[in-house]
C-alpha positions in Angstrom: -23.3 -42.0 -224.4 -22.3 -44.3 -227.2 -19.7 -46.0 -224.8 -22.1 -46.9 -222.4 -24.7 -48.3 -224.6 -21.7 -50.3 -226.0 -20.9 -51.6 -222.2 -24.9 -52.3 -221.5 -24.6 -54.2 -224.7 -21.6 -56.2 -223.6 -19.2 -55.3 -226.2 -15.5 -52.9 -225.0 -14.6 -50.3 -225.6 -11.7 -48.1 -226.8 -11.7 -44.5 -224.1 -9.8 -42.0 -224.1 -6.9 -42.3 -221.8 -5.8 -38.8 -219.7 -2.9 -37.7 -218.2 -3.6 -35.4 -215.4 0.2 -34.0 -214.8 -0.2 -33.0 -218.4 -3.8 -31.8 -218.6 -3.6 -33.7 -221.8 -4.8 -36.3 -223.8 -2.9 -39.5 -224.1 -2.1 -40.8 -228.3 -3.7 -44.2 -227.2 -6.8 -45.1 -226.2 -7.6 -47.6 -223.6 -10.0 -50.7 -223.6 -12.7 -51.3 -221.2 -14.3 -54.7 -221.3 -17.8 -54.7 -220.6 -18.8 -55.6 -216.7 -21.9 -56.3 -215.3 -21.6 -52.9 -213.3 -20.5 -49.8 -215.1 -19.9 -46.5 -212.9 -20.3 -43.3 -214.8 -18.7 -40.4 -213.1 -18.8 -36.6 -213.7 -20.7 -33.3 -212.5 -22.5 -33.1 -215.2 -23.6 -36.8 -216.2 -27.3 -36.1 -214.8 -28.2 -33.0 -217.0 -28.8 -35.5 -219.7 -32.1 -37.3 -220.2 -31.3 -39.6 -222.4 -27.9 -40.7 -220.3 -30.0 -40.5 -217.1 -32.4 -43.1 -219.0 -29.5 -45.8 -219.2 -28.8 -45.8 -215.7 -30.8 -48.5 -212.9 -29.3 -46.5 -209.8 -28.2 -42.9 -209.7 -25.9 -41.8 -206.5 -25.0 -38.2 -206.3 -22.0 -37.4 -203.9 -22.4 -34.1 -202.3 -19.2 -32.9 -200.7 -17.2 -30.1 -199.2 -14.4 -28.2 -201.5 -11.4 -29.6 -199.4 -12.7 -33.3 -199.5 -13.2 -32.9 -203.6 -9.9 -31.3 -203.6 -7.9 -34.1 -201.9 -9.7 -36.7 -204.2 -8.8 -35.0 -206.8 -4.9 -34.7 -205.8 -5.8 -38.9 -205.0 -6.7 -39.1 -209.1 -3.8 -37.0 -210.2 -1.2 -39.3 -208.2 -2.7 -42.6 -209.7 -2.7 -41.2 -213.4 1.0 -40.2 -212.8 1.9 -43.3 -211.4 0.2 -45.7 -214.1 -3.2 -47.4 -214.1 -4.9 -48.7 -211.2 -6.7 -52.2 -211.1 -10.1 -52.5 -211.8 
């Protein structure tokens, strides 16, 4: 939650970086400059309050197992083949 209230503040941040062909964490974190739209993603992100307090608009994604499947082999391929544009 700290990262966001960082970004809603306009000041970057230093996340975690993740390498999905590893399962692993990456030794160097990555910066994310603040924007004036910040999308939080997870299946969890809405079980907490206070997070669920910072947000203006809340869109939950309901799908089947084989389309959450496929976007997850999408995510794997980009994180193995670098970082995508913002």
């Amino acid at each position: 939650m700290t990262h966001v209230l960082e970004l809603k503040a306009g000041r970057a941040v230093a996340v975690p970086s993740y390498d999905f062909t590893r399962h692993a964490r990456l030794s160097t974190p990555e910066t994310v400059p603040a924007r004036r739209a910040i999308i939080v993603e997870g299946i969890l992100i809405f079980t907490d309050a206070a997070l669920r307090g910072l947000m203006d608009i809340k869109v939950f994604v309901d799908t089947d197992a084989d389309t959450a499947s496929s976007a997850a082999s999408v995510a794997t391929s980009r994180s193995a083949a670098g970082r995508w544009s913002r």
